[in-house]
Every structure is written in C-alpha cells, then in structure tokens.
N, C-alpha and C positions, 0 to 999 in steps of 0.2 A: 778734603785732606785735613783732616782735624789732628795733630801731634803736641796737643798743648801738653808742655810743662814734662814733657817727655825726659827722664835722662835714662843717657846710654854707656856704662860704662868699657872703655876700650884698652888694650894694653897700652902705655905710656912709651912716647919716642922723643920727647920733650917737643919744645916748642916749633911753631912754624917759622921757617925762615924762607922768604920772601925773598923775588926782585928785589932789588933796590929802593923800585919806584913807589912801592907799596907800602918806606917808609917815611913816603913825603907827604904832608900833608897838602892836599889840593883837589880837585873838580875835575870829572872826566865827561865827556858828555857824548851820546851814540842817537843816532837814528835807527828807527826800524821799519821795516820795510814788510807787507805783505802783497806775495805774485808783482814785487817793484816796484811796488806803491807807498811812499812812506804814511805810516798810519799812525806812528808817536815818538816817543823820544829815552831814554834811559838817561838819568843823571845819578853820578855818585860821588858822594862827598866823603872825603877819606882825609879819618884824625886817626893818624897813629901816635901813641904817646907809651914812655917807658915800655916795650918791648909787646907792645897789645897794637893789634889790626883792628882797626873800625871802618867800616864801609856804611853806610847809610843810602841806601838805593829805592830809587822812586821811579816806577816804570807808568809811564802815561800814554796810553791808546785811544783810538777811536777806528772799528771795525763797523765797515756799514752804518756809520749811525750810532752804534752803541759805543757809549763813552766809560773806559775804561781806567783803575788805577792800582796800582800793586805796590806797597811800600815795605822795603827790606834793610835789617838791621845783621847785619855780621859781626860778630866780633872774636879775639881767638889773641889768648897767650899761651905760655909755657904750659899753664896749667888745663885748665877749658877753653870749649869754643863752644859758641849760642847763634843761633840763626832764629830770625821772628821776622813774621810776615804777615799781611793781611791784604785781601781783595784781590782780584779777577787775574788769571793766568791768561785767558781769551773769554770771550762771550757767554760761555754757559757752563764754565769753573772756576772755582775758587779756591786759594789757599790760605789758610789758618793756619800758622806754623810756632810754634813755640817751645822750641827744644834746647836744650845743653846737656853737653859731655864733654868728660875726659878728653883733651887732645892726647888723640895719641893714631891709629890705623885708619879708622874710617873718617869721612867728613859727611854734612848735610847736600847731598844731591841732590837736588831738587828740580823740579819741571818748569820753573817759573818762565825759565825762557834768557834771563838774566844772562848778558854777555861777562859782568864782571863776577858773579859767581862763578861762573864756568873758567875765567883767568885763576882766582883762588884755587881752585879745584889742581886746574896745572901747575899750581905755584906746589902746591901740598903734593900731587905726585911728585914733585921732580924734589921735592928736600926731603923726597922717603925713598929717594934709588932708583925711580921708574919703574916702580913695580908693573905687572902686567895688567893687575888692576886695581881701583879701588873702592869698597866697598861702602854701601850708603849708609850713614848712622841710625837710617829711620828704620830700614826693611832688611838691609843686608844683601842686596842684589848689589852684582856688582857692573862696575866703568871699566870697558877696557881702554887704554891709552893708548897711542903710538904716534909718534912722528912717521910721517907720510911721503913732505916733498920739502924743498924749498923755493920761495921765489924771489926775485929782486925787490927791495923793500922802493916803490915810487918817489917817497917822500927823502929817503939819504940813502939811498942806491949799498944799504950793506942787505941786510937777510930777511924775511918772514919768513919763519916755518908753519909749514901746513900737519895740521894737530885732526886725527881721529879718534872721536870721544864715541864711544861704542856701548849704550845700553840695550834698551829694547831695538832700537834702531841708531846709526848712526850720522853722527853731525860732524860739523867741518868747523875748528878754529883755527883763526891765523893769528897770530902772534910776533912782535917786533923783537927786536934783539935782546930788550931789556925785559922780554916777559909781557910785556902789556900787549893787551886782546885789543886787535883793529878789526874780525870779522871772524863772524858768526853766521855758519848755516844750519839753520835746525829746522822742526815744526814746534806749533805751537799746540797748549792740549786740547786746542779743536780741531787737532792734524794736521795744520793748515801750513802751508809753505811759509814761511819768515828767518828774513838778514837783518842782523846786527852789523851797524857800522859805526867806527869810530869818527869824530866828524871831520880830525884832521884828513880822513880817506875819501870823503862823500865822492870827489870827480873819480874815484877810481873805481866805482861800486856795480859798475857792469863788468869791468873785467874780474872784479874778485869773485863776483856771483857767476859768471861762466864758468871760470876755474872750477870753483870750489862744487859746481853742479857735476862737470866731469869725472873732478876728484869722488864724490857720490856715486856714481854711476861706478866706476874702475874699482872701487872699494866692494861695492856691491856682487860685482862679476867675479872677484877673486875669494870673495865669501863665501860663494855658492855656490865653485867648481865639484863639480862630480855628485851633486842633488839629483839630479836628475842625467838618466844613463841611456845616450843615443846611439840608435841600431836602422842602417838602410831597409832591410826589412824586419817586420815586426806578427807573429800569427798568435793570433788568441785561441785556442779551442773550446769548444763543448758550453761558448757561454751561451744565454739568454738574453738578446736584444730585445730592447723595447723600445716601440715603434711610437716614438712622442709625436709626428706628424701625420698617424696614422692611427689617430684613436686610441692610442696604446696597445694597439697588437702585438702581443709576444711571439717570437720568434725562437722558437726553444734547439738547444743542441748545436749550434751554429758555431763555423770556424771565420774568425776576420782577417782577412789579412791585409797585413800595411806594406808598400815601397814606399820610401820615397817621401811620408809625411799623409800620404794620401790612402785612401779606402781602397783597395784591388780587389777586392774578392770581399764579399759574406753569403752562406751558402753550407751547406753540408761539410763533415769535413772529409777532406780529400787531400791525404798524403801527398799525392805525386802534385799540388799546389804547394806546398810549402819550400821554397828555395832554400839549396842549401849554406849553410850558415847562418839560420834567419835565426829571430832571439822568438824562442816559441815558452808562451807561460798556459798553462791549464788555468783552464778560469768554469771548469766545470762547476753546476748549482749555479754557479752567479747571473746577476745582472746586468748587463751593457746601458748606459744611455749613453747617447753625447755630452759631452764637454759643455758646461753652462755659460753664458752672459750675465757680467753685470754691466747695465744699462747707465750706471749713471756712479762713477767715482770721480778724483780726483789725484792724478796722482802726481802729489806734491812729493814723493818718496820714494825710491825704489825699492827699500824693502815693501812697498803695500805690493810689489808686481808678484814676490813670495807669497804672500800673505792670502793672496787673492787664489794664486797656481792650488797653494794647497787645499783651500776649501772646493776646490773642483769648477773653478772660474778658469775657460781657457778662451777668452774672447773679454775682452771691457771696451768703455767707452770713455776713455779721460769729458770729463763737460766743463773744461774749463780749466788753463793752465798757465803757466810763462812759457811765452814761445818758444820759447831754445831751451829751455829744459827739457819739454815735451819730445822735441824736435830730434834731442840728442839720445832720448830713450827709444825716440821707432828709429833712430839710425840702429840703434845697439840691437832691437829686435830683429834685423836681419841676419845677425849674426847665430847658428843652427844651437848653441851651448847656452844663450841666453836664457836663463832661467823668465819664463815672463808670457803671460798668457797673451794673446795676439790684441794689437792693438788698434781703436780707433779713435779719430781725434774730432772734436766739435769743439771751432775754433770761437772764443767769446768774444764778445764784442756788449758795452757797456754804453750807456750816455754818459754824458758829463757832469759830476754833481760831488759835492764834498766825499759823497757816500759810495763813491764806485768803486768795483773791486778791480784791481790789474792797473795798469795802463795803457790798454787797448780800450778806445774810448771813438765815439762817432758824436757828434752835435750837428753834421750837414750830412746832405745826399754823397758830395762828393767824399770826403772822409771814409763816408758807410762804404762807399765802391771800392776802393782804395783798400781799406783793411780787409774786404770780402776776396780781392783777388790776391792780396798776402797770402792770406791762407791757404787757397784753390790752391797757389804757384806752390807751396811749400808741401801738396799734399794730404791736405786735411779735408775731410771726409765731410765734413756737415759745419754750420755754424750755432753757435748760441749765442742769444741776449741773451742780456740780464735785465735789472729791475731798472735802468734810467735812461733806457731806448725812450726816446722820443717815434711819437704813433706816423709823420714821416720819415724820420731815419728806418725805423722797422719795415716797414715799407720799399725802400731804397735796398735795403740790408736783403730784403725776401726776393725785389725782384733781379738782382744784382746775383743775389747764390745761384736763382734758376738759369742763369746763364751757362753756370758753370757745374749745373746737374746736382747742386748743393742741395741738400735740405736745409731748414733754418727748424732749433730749434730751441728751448728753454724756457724761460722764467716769464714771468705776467710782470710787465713793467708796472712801477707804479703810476696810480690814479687811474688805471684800464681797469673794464672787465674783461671775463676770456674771451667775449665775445670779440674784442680787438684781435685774438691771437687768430681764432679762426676763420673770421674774415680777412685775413693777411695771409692765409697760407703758409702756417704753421704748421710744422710734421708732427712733431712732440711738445706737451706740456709738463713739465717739469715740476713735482711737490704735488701734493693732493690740495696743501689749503690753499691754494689761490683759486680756489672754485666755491671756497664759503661767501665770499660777497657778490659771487655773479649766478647765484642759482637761488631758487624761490622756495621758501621757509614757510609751513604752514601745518595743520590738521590735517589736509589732505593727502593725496596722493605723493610723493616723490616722484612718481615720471610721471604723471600726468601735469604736475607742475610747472614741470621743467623741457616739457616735450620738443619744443622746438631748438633749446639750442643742445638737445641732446642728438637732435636726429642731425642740425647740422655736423656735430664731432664726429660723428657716425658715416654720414654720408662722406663727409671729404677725407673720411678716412685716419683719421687723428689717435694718435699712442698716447697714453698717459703713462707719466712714469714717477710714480706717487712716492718712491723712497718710506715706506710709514716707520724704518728704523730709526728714522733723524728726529722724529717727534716724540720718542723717548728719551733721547738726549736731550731737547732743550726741554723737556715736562712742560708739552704743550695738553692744557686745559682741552682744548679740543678735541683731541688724538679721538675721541668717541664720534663723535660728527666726521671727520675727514674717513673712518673706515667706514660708517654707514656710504658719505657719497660714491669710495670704491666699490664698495659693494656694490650697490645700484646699477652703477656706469657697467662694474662687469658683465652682471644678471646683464644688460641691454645689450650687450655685445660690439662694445669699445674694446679696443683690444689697450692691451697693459703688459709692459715691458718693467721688467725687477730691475731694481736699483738700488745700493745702498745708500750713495753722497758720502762715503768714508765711514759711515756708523754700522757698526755690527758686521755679519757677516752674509752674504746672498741667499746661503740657507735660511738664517734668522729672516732674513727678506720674505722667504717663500711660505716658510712657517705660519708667517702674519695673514699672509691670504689663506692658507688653506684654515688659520682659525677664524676667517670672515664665513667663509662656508665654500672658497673654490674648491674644486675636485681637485686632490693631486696629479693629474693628468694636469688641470686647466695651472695649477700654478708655473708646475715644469716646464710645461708649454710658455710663460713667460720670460721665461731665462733662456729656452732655446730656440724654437722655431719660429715665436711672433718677431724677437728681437732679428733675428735672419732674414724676416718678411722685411722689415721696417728695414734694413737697411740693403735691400735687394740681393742680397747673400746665400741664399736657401741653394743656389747650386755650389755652395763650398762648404754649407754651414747649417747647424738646426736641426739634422737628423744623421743618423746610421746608415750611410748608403755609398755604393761605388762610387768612385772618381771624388769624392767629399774632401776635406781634410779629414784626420784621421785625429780626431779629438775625442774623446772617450775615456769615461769613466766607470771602475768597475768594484762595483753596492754587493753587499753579503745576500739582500733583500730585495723583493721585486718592489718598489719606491710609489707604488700604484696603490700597495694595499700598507706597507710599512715606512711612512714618511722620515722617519727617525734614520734611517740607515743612510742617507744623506751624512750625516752627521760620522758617518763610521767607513769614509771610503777605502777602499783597499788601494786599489791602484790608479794614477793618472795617468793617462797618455795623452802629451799635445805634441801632434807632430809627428817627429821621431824620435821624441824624447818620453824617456818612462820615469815615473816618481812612484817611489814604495813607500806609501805612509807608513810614518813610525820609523822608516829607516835613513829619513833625510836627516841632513846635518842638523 
C-alpha cells in the first residue's frame, strides 16, 4: 500500500470538530487481542494546539513469533488533514502511507487496524451529519456508519453505544459518552480475528468481545435477508449430473428433485413426480455437481460464510477459532434462512509458549483431557493442534479424542518431524511445508527415497491438506518444492483434501492442482467426495445421490473437460435454499 505524497482534493465543510476529549492533550493506551490472546498494545499520544488534531500512534505486536511495529501520524485542521504511516499491518503486509488533503468529505481509511483511527473516523462522521457514509481519500470506496445498540457503560454506569463501520466487511466499535473508542472488533489484513481494548476496560473484555461477536453475527443475518430463496420442494429438469464418486460418469437429461433439503429423486424426467407447488428451474445443457468443501478455513468473520456460499463451497471446516464465536455461528446455522455453507468444527488446542495462538493451550495430560472433552461436549467434530503441543500432550490429546470418536488433526509442532504425527495417529496434516525437513532430498528417486514414511501415510490412511494458496501470500521461496512433494504424494495415492487457510478462493485452491498435473476429475474429487470420506459423511455428502443433502451446483460447462466454468456458476443450491449468481445482494 504505497500512497506516498498523494494529494486528494475534496469539497470543503471546514474544520473537524471533535469530542471534547480530543482537545486535551494526553496518552490513551489499548491492548490487542488475537482468538483472546493479547498479542501488543496501541499507544497514542494526542497534542492538539490552536484548533489542529495531532494523534501520534504506535501500534506494537508479536504474532506467533513475528515481532511487529506500525507507527501513525494524524494530523487535521480547518484547512487539511495528512495521515503517514509505516510498517506491518499483520505478518505478511505492509503500509506506507503518506497522503494529504483538503479537509473537507472524505477522510484517510485505512486497514491498519488502529482503534483510534477508527474514533477519528466517528468523530468526522458525526460533525458531517451522519451521513450514510463516508468515503476514503485514497480509493473512494465507501464506510457505511450506523449506530446499532446501546449498553451500560461498566466503568460510570451512563451509555456505550455500539457503532457498525461497514466496508468490505463489517466491524463493531463501542464508544463512551464522550466519543472515546473503548472497543474494537475487526480483522486484521491477515483476516485474522482481533479486539481492541481500552485498558481502563481490560476486566470487561470477554463480555464486550461476546456482545460485539453477536452483534456480528445479527448484522450479518439482517444483511443478507432474501440472498438466497427457500422452497420445501425444489426439481431441476433436463440437467447433466456428473458422477464425481463414480469416475465422472455423465448422467445426461435427468430430472433432481429436492424435499425437504434432501435428494428424492434423480432419474428421468417424470411429471407426475414433480409436487405440486414445487419451485421447478430448467437447467437443461447444464452441469450438476455437488456442492464443494473447503477443508481448511478459519472463520474469524461471518461475512467469509458469503463469501465461501458464493464460490460454490456449501460445507467448510473452521480449523481453529474462539470458542464462542464459533459456537454462536453453528448455533445460527440451524436456523433454515441462514445464509452459510454447512459447518464443521476442529477444536485447537495449542502448547504453551510466548508464541501460541488462542488461549486454549494444554502443557499436561490432564489439561489435554480437559479441553478434549470441552469440545466433544460442546459439539465439535475433530480436534487441532497447533505448533507447541508437546509430543506427550499430543499423545494424551489423540488418545483422549478416540474416546470420543474425535479425529485429531493439524499442524507438525515444533522441533518434530511428520513422523511424530503419524505415529500418534493423526487424521490430517495441515500446510504442505512441514514435510520439507522430514523427507529425503537428493539426485535420486523422490519415492524411492522417501518410501517408507510414505507408505506409512498411506497405509494409516492420512489426508494432507496442503492449502498451496497461503504460500502466495506470505512469497514463500519454496512454493516450487512444496508443489513437487504434492504432486508426488498424490501420483502415490495419499489422498488430498482442498483447503484455503482464508487465502484466495477454493477454486483458485483446485486450480493449483489441476496446474500440478491432477485430472480435473481428481482435483474435484478433493473438494467433494475424499473430504466426505475423511470425515465419514459420504452418506449425506460428496456425490449426487437420493437420501444425500441436496447441495448442488449448476456450471454452463461439463468441469471434466472445461475447468474455468467453475469460476462462472449459475446456480447454488444448499439445502432448501437457492442463490442466483449475479442476482444476490
């Protein structure tokens, strides 16, 4: 994000007029929190003199390990306002910002993450009328604004009001009587779930972060009324199913019919099947397949649960989340209007070390059991580690889930090889590079090299779930090596379940293998019927067949010989619910 030296000139509404607070000079100071973890701190030092705002902000992180620093300079009177920034937004971006303009319509929006940016922001809506929205100096995209709720202020029992700042997605501010930001729910620009808090709030910062998760959620649901259009019964005529767990055999001319969310019928078409009232679309020439899997997201947002529905994902697997966010979106998934592809949870679980991510963390056996049946109780389908399991904790963790029919599955803790994971009984390995320091590098052969700990991942049956869109994100040097080992492992026949980790799209996911050399049969087959296999699902889930859900998506193109059509779906159906690309909100 490079805007050095940028000016933007905007109609003129004179100066900012501010809180109160904002013309005292003094020190504000914020924790930040990611998945609950505080990971740094926000300080801002504010000299307002003769009728000019100056904020000076220095935002200091450390994510996993990586030590991070972002330093911002605000300033703004009657005449202009200048925003200048430099260094790390999150782990693998950057901002370089050095703009001025006119005060007057827009203001400098920015991704930084900044809680007191985002007060300025409110302060400039509300001394220009509330408008519906406000636009950014740098692009011109605009902020929708609105006050939301209000709650009891903890700390002197008068007001916070709850503030939705509505860009690409939207965030939760809360704000005190006098204007001043006590909390912050956003992502940061590695998508990743992060709270702002003021520090006079810290004891109150689970209950503002439940709220303000809801508050997300209820925003969400009322955004997205009438996206997608539910019908008890549902018939499709005249399409062409293709039979992804059947080799790809076409099935041409075929009528599908849906009650109920479920498969009733595929087969010829036959009028006197079709109930009446049913919502019937011709879908003659077209393609059928099932509804895809992505195997491996994260979702710190409810808008990713759109985002995902409309590239033709109608199944995901969160691999890692806040409890009770998660928690609060599969309560909401039961609801039949929910916009949101079906979900499954793999509940993480971390060791203990400056560099953990969450605060779900294990250092003993007992701890490990403990958080293993949190999750069982609460629901959750499988477990993940992450990188600072200890090789008895993991252990404790794997034989603790078998009790409770869990699989365990993720990340290669540090200082193991994979060979830890698969002698521990591990379901899924998570990222393709954590198999560059446990496999054998040389002139020779690639499996003959590697032969035995490939036949063990083989024989016990082990998914890899390599994500290769995340290693264009962070410009990993490797990304050349990790596709050869995919490749390999696939040719050997490990099976491989798609997954983004939040980057890119599941498409662009599939994409990547079919330019390794898989057959678009064998990519597809990633996204829908291995991941079904893997999670014992294949009688609700994976192919086009009676009694199934009725998840299905319908391509201009047979996707066997013209992969691109992917990219151009016409219709989704999850459920009982129908989405018309191009005609959603």
């Amino acid at each position: 994000m490079n805007r050095k030296l940028a000016i933007i000139y905007v109609s003129f509404l004179g100066g900012l007029m501010l809180p109160k607070y904002s013309f005292s000079q003094g020190n504000s100071n914020y924790s930040i929190y990611k998945m609950e973890r505080k990971i740094g701190t926000e300080a801002v030092v504010s000299s307002p003199a003769n009728g000019q705002i100056s904020d000076q902000i220095t935002i200091i992180t450390n994510d996993r390990g990586a030590d991070m620093a972002l330093n911002c300079q605000f300033t703004s009177n009657s005449e202009k306002t200048s925003y200048r920034s430099i260094g790390h937004t999150s782990r693998f971006k950057k901002e370089n910002a050095d703009t001025t303009f006119s005060t007057g319509l827009n203001f400098p929006i920015s991704e930084n993450g900044s809680i007191r940016m985002k007060e300025q922001l409110l302060s400039f809506w509300m001394k220009n009328g509330r408008p519906e929205s406000i636009r950014s100096a740098w692009d011109g995209k605009a902020t929708h604004i609105r006050e939301i709720a209000e709650q009891i202020d903890p700390l002197t029992q008068g007001k916070l009001r709850v503030i939705e700042l509505k860009n690409q997605q939207n965030e939760i501010l809360w704000i005190d009587a006098d204007g001043h930001a006590v909390y912050l729910g956003t992502c940061d620009t590695e998508a990743d779930k992060r709270e702002i808090i003021d520090n006079k709030y810290l004891s109150f910062f689970n209950d503002f972060n439940l709220k303000s998760n809801k508050y997300l959620i209820e925003t969400y649901i009322k955004a997205n009324k009438g996206v997608g259009l539910s019908y008890e019964n549902i018939v499709l005529t005249g399409g062409n199913i293709v039979d992804l767990a059947d080799g790809g055999k076409i099935l041409y001319d075929r009528m599908l019919q849906i009650k109920n969310g479920k498969i009733e019928y595929i087969g010829k078409t036959d009028q006197k099947l079709i109930p009446e009232g049913a919502h019937v679309i011709d879908v003659g020439n077209k393609f059928l397949i099932p509804g895809l899997w992505n195997m491996h997201v994260h979702l710190f947002h409810p808008d990713y649960l759109k985002k995902e529905l409309l590239t033709g994902v109608t199944t995901m697997r969160d691999m890692g989340n806040e409890f009770d966010f998660v928690s609060l979106i599969k309560k909401s998934e039961a609801e039949p209007s929910f916009l949101a592809p079906r979900l499954i949870r793999a509940g993480i679980i971390d060791g203990k070390s400056d560099f953990s991510l969450g605060i779900v963390t294990a250092s003993d056996v007992k701890t490990a059991k403990e958080q293993v049946k949190r999750y069982h109780d609460a629901g959750f389908e499988q477990i993940k580690v992450y990188s600072y399991v200890k090789k008895n904790v993991l252990s404790a963790i794997v034989a603790e889930a078998n009790l409770y029919h869990m699989d365990v599955v993720g990340h290669l803790p540090v200082g193991y090889l994979v060979g830890t994971l698969v002698d521990n009984g591990i379901k899924s390995i998570s990222h393709i590079h954590y198999f560059m320091n446990s496999l054998k590098w040389g002139k020779g052969d690639f499996i003959s090299a590697n032969k035995v700990l490939l036949d063990q991942i083989k024989e016990k049956n082990i998914y890899l779930d390599p994500t290769l869109n995340v290693y264009a994100l962070t410009g990993d040097p490797k990304i050349k090596h990790y596709k050869l080992i995919l490749k390999q492992m696939h040719d050997y026949g490990i099976p491989v379940v798609a997954g983004t980790d939040n980057e890119g799209s599941l498409i662009q996911e599939l994409e990547n293998y079919v330019s390794l050399g898989f057959s678009p049969l064998e990519a597809l087959q990633s996204a829908t019927i291995i991941p079904a296999k893997m999670m014992n699902m294949t009688a609700q889930s994976g192919s086009l067949n009676q009694g199934k859900n009725s998840d299905v998506l319908v391509l201009d193109a047979n996707p066997l010989e013209d992969f691109s059509t992917l990219q151009r779906l016409n219709i989704i159906i999850k459920g009982q619910s129908i989405i018309l690309k191009g005609k959603e909100k």
